[in-house]
PDB file of the backbone (N, CA, C, O) and the ligand in Angstrom, with CONECT records:
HET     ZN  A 101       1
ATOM      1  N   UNK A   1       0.849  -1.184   0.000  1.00  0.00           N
ATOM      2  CA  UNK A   1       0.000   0.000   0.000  1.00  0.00           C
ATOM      3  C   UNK A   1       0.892   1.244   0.000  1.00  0.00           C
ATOM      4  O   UNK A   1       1.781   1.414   0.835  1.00  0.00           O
ATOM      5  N   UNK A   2       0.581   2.177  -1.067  1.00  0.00           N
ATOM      6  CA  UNK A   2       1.490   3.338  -1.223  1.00  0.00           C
ATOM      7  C   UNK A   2       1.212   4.428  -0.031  1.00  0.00           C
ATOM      8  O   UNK A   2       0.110   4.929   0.194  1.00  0.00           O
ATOM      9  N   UNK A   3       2.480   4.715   0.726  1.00  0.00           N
ATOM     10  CA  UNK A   3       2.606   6.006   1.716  1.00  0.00           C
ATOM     11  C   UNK A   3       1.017   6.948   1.545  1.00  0.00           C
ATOM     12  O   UNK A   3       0.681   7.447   0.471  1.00  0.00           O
ATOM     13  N   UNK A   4       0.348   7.028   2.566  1.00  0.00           N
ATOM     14  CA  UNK A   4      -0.592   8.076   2.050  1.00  0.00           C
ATOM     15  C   UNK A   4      -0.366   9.905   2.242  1.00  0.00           C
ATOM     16  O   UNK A   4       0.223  10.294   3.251  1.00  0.00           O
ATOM     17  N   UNK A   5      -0.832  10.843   1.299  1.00  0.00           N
ATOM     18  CA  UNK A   5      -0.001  11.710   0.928  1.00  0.00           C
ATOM     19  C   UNK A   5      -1.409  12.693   2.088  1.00  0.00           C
ATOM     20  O   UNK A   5      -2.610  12.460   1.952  1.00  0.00           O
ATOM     21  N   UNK A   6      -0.968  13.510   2.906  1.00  0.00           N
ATOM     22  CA  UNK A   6      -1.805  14.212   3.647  1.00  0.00           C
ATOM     23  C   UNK A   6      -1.617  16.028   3.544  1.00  0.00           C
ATOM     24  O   UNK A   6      -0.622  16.753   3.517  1.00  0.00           O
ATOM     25  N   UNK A   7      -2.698  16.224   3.517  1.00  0.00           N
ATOM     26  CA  UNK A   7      -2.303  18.244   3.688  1.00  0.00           C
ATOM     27  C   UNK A   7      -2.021  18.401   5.028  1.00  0.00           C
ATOM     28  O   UNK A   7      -2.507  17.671   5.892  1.00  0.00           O
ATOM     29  N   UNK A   8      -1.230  19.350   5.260  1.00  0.00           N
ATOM     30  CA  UNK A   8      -0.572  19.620   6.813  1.00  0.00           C
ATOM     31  C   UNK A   8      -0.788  21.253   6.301  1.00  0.00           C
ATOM     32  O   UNK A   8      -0.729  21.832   5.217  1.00  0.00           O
ATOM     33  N   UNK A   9      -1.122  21.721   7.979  1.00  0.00           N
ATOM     34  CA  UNK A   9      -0.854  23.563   7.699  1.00  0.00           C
ATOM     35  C   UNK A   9       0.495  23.927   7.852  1.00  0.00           C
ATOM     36  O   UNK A   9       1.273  23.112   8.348  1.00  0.00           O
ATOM     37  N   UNK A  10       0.800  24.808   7.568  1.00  0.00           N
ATOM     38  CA  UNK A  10       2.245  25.519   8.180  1.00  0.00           C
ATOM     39  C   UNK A  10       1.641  26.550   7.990  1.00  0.00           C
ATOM     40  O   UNK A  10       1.006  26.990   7.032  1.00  0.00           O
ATOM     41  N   UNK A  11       1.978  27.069   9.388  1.00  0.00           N
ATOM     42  CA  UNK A  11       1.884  28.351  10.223  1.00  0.00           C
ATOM     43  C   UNK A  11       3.651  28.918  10.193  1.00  0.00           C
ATOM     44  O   UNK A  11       4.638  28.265  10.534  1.00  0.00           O
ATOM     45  N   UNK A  12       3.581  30.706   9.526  1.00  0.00           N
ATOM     46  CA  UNK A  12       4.452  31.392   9.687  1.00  0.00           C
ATOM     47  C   UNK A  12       4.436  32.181  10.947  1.00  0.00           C
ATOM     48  O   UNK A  12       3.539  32.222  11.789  1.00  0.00           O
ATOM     49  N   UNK A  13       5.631  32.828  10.934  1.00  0.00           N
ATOM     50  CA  UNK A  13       5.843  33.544  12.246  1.00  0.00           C
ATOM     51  C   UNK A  13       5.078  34.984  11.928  1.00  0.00           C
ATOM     52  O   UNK A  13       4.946  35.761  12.873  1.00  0.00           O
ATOM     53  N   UNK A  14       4.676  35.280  10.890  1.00  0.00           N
ATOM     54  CA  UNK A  14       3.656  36.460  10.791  1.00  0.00           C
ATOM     55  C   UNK A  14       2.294  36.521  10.476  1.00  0.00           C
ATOM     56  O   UNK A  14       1.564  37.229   9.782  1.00  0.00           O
ATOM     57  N   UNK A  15       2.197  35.619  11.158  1.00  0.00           N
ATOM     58  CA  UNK A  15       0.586  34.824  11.001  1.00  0.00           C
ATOM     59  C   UNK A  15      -0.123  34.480  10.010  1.00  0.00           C
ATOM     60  O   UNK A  15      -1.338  34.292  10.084  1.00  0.00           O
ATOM     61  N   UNK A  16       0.751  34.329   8.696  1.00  0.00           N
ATOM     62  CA  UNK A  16       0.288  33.827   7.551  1.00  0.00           C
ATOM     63  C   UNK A  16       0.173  32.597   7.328  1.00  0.00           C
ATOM     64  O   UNK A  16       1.249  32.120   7.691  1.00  0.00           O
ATOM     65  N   UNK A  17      -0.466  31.796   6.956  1.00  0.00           N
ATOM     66  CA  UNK A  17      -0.625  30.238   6.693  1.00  0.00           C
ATOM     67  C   UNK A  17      -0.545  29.884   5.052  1.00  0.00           C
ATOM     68  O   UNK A  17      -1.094  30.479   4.125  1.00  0.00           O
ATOM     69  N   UNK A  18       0.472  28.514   5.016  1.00  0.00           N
ATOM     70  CA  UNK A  18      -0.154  27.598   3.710  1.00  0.00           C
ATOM     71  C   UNK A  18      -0.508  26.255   4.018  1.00  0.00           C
ATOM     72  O   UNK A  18      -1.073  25.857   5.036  1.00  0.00           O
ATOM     73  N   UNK A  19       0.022  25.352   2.672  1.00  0.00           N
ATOM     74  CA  UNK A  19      -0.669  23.960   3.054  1.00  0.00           C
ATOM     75  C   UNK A  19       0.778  23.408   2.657  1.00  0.00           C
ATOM     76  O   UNK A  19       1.443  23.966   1.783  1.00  0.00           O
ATOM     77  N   UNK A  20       1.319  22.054   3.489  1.00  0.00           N
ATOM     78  CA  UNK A  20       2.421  21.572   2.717  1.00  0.00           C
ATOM     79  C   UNK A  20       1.686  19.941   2.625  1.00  0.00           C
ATOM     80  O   UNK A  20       0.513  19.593   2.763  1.00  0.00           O
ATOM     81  N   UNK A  21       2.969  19.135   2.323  1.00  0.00           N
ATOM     82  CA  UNK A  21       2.286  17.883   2.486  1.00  0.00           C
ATOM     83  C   UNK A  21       3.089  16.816   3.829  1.00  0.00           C
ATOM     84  O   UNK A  21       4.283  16.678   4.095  1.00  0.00           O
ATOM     85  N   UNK A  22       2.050  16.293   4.365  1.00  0.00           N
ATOM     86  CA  UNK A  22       2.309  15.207   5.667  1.00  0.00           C
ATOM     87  C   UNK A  22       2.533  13.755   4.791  1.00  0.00           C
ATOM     88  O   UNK A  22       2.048  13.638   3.665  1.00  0.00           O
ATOM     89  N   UNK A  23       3.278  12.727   5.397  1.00  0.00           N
ATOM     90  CA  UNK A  23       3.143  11.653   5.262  1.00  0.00           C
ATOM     91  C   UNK A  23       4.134  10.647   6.400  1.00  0.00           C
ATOM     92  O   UNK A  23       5.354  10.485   6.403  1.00  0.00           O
ATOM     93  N   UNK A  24       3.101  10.090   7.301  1.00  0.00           N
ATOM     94  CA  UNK A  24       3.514   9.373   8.237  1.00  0.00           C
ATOM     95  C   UNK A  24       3.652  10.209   9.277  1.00  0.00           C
ATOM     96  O   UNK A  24       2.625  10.638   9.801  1.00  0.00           O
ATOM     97  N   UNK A  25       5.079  10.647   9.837  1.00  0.00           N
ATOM     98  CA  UNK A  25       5.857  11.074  10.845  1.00  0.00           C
ATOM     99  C   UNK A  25       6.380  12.725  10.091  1.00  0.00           C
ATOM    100  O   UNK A  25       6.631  13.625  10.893  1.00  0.00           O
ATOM    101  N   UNK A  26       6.478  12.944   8.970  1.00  0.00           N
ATOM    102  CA  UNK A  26       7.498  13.895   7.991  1.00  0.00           C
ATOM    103  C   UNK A  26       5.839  14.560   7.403  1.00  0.00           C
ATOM    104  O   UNK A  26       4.670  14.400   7.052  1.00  0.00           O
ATOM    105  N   UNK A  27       7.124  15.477   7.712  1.00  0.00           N
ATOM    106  CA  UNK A  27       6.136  16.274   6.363  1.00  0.00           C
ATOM    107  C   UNK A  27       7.423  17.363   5.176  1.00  0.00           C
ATOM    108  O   UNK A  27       8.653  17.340   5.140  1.00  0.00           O
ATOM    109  N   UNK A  28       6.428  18.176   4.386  1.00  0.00           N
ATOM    110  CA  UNK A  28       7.534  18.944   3.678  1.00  0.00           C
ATOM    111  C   UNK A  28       6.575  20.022   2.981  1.00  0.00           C
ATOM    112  O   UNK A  28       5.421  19.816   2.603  1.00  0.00           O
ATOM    113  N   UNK A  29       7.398  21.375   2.879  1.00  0.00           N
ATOM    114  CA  UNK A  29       6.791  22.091   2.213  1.00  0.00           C
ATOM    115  C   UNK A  29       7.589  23.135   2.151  1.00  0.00           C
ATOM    116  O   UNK A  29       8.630  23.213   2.804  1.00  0.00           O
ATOM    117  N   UNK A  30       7.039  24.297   1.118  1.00  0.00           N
ATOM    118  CA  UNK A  30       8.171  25.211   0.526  1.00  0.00           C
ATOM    119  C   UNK A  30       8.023  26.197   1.349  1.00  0.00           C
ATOM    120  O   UNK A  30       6.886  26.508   1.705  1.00  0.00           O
ATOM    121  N   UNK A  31       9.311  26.987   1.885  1.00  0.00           N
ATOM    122  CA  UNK A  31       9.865  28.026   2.728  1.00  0.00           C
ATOM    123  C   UNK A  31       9.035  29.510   2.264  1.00  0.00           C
ATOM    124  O   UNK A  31       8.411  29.539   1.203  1.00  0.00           O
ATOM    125  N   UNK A  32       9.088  30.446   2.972  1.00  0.00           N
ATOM    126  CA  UNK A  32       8.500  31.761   2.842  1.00  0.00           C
ATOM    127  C   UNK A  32       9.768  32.182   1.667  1.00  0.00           C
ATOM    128  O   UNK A  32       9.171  32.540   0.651  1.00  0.00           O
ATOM    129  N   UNK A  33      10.480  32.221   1.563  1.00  0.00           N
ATOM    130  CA  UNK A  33      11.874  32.319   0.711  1.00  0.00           C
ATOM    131  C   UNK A  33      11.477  32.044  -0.637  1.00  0.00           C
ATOM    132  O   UNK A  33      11.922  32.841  -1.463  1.00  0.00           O
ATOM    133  N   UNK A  34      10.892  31.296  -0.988  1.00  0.00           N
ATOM    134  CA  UNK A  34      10.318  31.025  -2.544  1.00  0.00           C
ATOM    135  C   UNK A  34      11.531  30.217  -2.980  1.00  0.00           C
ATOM    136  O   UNK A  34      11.587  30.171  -4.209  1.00  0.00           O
ATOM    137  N   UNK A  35      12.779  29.395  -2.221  1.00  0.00           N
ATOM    138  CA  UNK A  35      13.618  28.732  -2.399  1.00  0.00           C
ATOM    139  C   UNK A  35      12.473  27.396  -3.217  1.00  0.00           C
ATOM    140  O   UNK A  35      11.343  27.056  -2.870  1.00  0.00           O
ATOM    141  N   UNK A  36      13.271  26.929  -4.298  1.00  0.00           N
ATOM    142  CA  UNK A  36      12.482  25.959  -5.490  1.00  0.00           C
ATOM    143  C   UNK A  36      12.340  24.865  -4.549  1.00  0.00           C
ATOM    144  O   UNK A  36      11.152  24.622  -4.334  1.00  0.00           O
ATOM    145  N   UNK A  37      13.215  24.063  -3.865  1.00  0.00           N
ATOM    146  CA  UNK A  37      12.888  23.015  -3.497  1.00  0.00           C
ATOM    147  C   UNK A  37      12.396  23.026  -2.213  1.00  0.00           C
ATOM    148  O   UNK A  37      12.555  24.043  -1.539  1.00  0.00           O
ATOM    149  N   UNK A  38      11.529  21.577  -1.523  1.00  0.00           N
ATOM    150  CA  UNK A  38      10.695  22.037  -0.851  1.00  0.00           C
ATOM    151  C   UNK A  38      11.598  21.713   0.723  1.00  0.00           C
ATOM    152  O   UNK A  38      12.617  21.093   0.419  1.00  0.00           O
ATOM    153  N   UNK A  39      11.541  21.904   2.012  1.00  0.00           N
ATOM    154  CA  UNK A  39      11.682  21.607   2.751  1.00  0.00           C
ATOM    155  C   UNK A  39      11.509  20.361   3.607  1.00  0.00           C
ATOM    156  O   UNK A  39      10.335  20.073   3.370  1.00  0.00           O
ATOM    157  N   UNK A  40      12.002  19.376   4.526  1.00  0.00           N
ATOM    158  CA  UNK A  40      11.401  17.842   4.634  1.00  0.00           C
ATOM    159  C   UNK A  40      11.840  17.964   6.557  1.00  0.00           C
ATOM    160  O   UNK A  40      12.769  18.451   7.201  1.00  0.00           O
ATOM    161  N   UNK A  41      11.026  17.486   6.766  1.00  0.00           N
ATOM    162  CA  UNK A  41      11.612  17.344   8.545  1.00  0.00           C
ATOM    163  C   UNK A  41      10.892  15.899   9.223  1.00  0.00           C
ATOM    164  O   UNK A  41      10.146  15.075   8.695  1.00  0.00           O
ATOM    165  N   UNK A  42      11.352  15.962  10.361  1.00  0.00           N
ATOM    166  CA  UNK A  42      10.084  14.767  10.914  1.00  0.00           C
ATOM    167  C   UNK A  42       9.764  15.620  12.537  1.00  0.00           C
ATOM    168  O   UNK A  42      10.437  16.482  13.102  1.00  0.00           O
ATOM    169  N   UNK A  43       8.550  15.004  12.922  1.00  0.00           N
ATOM    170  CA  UNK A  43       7.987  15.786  14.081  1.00  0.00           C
ATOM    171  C   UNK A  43       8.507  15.735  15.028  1.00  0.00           C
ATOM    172  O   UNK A  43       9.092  14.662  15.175  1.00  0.00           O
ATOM    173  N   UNK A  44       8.677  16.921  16.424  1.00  0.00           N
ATOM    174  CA  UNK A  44       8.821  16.789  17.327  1.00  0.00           C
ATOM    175  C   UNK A  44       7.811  17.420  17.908  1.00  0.00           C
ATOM    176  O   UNK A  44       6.833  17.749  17.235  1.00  0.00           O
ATOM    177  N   UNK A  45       7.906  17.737  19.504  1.00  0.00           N
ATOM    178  CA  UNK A  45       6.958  18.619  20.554  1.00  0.00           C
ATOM    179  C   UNK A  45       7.260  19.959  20.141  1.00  0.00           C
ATOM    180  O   UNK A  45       8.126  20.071  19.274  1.00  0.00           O
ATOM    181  N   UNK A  46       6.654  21.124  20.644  1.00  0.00           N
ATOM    182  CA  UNK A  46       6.942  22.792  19.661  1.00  0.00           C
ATOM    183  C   UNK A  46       7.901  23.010  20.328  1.00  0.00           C
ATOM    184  O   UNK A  46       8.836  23.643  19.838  1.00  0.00           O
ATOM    185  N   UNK A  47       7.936  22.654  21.340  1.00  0.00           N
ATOM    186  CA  UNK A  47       9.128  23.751  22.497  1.00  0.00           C
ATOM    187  C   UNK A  47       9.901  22.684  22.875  1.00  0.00           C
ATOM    188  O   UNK A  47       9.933  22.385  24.069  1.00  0.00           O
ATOM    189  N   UNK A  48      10.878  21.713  21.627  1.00  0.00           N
ATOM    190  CA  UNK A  48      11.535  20.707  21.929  1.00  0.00           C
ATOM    191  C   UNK A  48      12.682  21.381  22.494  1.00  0.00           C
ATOM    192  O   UNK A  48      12.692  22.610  22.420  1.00  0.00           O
ATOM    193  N   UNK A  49      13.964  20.593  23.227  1.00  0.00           N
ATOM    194  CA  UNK A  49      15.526  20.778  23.208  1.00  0.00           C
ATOM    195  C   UNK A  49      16.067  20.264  22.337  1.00  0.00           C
ATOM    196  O   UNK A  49      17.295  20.325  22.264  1.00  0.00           O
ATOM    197  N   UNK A  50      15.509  19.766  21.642  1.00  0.00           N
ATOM    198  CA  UNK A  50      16.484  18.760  20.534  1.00  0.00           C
ATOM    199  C   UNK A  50      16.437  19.391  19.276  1.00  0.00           C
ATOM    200  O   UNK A  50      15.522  19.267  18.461  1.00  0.00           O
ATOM    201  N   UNK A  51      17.656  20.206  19.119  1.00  0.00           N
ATOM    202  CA  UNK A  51      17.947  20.589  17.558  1.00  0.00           C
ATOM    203  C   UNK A  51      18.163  20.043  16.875  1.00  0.00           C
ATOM    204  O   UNK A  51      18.802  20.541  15.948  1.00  0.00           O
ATOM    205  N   UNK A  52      17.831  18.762  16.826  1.00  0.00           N
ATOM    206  CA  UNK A  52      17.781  18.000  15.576  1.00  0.00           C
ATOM    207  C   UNK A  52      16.719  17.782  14.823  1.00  0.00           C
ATOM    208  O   UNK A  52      16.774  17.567  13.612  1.00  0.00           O
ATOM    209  N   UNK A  53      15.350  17.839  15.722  1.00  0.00           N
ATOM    210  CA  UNK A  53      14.450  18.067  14.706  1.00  0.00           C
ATOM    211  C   UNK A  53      13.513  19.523  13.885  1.00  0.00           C
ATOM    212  O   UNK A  53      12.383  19.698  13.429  1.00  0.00           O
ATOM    213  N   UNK A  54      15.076  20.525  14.095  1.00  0.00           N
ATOM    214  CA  UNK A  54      14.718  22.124  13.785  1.00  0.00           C
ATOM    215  C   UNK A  54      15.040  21.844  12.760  1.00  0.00           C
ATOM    216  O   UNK A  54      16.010  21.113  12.560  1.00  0.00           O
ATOM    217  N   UNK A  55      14.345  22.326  11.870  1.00  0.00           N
ATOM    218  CA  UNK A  55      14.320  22.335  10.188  1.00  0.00           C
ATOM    219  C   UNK A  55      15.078  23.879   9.598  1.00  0.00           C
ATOM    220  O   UNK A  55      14.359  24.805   9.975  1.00  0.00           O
ATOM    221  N   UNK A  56      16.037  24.291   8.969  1.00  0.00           N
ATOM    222  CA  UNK A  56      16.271  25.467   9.114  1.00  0.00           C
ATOM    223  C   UNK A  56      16.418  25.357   7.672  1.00  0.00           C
ATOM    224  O   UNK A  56      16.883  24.304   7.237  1.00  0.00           O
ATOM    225  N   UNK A  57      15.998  26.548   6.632  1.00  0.00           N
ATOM    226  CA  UNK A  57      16.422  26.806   5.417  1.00  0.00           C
ATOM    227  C   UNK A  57      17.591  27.543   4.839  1.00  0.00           C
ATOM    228  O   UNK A  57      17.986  28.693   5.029  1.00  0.00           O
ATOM    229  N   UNK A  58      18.240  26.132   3.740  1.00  0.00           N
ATOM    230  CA  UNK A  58      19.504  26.639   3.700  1.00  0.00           C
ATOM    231  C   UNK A  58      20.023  28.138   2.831  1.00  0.00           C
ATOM    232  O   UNK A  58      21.063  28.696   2.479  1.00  0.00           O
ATOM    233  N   UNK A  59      18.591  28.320   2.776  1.00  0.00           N
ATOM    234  CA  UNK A  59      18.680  29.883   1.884  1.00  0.00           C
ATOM    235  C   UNK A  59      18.253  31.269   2.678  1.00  0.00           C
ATOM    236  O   UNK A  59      18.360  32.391   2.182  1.00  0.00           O
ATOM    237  N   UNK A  60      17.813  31.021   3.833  1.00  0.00           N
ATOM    238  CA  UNK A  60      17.399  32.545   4.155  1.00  0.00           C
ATOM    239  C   UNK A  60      17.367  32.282   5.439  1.00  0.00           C
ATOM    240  O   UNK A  60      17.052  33.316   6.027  1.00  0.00           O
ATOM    241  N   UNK A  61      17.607  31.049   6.471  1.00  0.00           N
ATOM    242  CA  UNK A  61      17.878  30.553   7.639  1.00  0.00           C
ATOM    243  C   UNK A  61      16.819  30.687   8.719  1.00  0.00           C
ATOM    244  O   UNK A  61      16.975  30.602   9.937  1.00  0.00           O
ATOM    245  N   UNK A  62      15.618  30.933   7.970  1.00  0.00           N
ATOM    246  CA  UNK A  62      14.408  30.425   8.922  1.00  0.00           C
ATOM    247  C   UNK A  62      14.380  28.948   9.219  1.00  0.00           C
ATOM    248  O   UNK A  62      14.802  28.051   8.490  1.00  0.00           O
ATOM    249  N   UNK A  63      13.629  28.800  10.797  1.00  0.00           N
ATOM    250  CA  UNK A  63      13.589  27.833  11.431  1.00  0.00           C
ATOM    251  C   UNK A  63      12.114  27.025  11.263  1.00  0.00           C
ATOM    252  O   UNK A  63      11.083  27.697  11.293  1.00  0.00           O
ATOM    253  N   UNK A  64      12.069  26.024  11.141  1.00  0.00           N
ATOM    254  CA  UNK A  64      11.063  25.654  10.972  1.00  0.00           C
ATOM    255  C   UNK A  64      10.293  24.392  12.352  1.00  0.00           C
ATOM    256  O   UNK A  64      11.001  23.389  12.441  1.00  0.00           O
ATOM    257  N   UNK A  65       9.577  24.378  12.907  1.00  0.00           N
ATOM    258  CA  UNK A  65       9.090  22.448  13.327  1.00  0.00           C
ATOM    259  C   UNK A  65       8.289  22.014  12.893  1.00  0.00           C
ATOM    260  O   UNK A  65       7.577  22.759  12.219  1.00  0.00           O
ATOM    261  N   UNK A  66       7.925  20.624  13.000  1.00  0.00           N
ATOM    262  CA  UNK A  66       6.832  19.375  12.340  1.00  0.00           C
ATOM    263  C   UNK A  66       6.259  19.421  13.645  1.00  0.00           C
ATOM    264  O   UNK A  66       7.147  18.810  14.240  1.00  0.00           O
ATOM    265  N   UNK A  67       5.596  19.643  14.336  1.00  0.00           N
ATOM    266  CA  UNK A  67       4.608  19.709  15.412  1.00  0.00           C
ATOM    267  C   UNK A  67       3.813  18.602  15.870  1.00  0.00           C
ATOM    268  O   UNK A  67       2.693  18.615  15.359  1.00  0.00           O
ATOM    269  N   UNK A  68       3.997  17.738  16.586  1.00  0.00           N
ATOM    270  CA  UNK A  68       3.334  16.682  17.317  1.00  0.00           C
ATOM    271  C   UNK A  68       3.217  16.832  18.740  1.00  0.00           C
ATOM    272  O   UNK A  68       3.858  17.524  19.531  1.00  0.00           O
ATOM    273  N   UNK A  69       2.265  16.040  18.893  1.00  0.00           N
ATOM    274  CA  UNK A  69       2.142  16.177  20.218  1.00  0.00           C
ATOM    275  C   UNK A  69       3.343  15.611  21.312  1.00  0.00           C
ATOM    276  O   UNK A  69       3.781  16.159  22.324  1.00  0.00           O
ATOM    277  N   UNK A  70       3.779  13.969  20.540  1.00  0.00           N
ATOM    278  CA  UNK A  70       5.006  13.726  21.388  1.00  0.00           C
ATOM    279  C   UNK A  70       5.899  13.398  20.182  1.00  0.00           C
ATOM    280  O   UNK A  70       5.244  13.133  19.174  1.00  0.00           O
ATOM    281  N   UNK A  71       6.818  13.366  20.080  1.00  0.00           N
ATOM    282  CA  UNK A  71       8.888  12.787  19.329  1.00  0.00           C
ATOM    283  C   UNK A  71       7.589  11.857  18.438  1.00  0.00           C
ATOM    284  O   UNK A  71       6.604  11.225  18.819  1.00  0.00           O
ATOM    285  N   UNK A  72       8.204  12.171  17.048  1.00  0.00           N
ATOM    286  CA  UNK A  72       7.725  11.283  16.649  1.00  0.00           C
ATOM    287  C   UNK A  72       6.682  10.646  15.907  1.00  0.00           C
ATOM    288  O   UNK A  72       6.569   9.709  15.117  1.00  0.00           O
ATOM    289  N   UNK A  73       5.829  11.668  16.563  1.00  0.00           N
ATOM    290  CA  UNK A  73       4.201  11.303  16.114  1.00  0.00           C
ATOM    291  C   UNK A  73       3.462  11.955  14.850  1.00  0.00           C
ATOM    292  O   UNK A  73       3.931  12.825  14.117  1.00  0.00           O
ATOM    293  N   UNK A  74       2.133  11.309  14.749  1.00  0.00           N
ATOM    294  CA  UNK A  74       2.043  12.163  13.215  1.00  0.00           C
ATOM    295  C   UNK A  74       1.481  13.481  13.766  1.00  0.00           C
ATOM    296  O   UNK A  74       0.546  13.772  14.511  1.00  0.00           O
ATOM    297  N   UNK A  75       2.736  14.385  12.883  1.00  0.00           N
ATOM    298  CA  UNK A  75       2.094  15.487  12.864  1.00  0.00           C
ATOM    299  C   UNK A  75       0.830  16.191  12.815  1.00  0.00           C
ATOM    300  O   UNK A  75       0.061  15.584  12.070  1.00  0.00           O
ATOM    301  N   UNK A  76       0.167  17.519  13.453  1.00  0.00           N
ATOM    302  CA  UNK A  76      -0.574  18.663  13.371  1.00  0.00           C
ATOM    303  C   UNK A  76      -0.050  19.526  12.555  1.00  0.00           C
ATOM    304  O   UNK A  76      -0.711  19.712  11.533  1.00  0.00           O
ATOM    305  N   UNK A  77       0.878  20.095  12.656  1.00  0.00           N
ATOM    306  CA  UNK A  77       1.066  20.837  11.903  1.00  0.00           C
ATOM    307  C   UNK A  77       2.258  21.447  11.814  1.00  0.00           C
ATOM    308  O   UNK A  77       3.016  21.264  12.767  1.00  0.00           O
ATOM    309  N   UNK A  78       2.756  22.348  10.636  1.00  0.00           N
ATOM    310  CA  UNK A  78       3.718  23.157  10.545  1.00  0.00           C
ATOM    311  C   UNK A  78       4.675  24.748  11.116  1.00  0.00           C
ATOM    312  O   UNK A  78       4.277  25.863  10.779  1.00  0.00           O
ATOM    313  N   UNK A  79       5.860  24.556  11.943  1.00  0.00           N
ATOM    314  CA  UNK A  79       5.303  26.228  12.427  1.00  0.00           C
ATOM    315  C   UNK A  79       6.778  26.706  12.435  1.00  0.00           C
ATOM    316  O   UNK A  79       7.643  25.900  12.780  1.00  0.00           O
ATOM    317  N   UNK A  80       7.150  28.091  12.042  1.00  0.00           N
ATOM    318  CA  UNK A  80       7.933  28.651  12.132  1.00  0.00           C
ATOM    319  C   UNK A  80       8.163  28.855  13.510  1.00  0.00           C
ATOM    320  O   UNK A  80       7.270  29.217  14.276  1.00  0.00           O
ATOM    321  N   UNK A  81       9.448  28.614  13.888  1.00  0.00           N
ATOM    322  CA  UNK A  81       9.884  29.011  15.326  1.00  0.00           C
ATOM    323  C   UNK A  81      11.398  29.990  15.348  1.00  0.00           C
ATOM    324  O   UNK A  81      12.166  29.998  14.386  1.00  0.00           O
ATOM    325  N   UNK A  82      11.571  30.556  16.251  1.00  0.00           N
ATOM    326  CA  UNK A  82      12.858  31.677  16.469  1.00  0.00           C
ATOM    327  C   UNK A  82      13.573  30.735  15.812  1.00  0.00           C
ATOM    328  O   UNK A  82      13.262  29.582  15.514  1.00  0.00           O
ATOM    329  N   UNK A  83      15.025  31.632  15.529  1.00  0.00           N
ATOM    330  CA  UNK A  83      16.039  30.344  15.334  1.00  0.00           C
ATOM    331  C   UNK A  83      16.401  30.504  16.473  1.00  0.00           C
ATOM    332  O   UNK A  83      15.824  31.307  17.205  1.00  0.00           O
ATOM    333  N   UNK A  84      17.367  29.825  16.848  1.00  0.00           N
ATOM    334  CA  UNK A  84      17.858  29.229  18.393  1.00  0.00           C
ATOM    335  C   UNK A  84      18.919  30.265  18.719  1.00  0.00           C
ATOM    336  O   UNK A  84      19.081  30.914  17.686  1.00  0.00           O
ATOM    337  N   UNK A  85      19.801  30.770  19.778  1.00  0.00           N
ATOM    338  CA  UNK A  85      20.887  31.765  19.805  1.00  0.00           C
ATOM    339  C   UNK A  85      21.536  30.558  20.977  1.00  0.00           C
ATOM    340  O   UNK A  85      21.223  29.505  21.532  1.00  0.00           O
ATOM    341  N   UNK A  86      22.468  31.395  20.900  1.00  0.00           N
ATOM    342  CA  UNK A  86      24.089  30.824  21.498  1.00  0.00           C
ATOM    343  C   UNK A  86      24.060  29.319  21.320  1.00  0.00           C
ATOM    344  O   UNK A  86      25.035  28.640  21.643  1.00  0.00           O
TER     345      UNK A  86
HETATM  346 ZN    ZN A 101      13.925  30.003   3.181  1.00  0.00          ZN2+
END
């Protein structure tokens, strides 16, 4: 049975919204940047410690998360977050 392909929101940090696409645990979708290719992450909690699942774009260095409720899970949704300092 082929991966099923889901709409996910992503929420920007200026309260603008689009749609990217979910599948499973990951999702992906294109940056406020208009960079061509799309972005890919897998979910964590919003206010994780773990920078590994911060999605950051390698063109204009916004931060991105896959939003679940716990590590792991299928995503809610998409959301721009600060980037991280020190
Ligand atoms: Zn970008």
């Amino acid at each position: 049975m082929p991966q099923k392909q889901h709409d996910i929101e992503i929420m920007f940090r200026d309260g603008s919204k689009t749609i990217g696409t979910r599948t499973g645990n990951n999702a992906a979708w294109l940056c406020r940047c208009n960079r061509n290719r799309p972005l890919v992450g897998f979910s964590d909690v919003l206010h994780s410690s773990r920078a590994s699942s911060d999605v950051e774009c390698v063109d204009c260095g916004r931060v991105y998360r896959v939003v679940a409720a716990s590590l792991r899970k299928t995503p809610d949704h998409v959301e721009e977050i600060p980037p991280r300092t020190g």
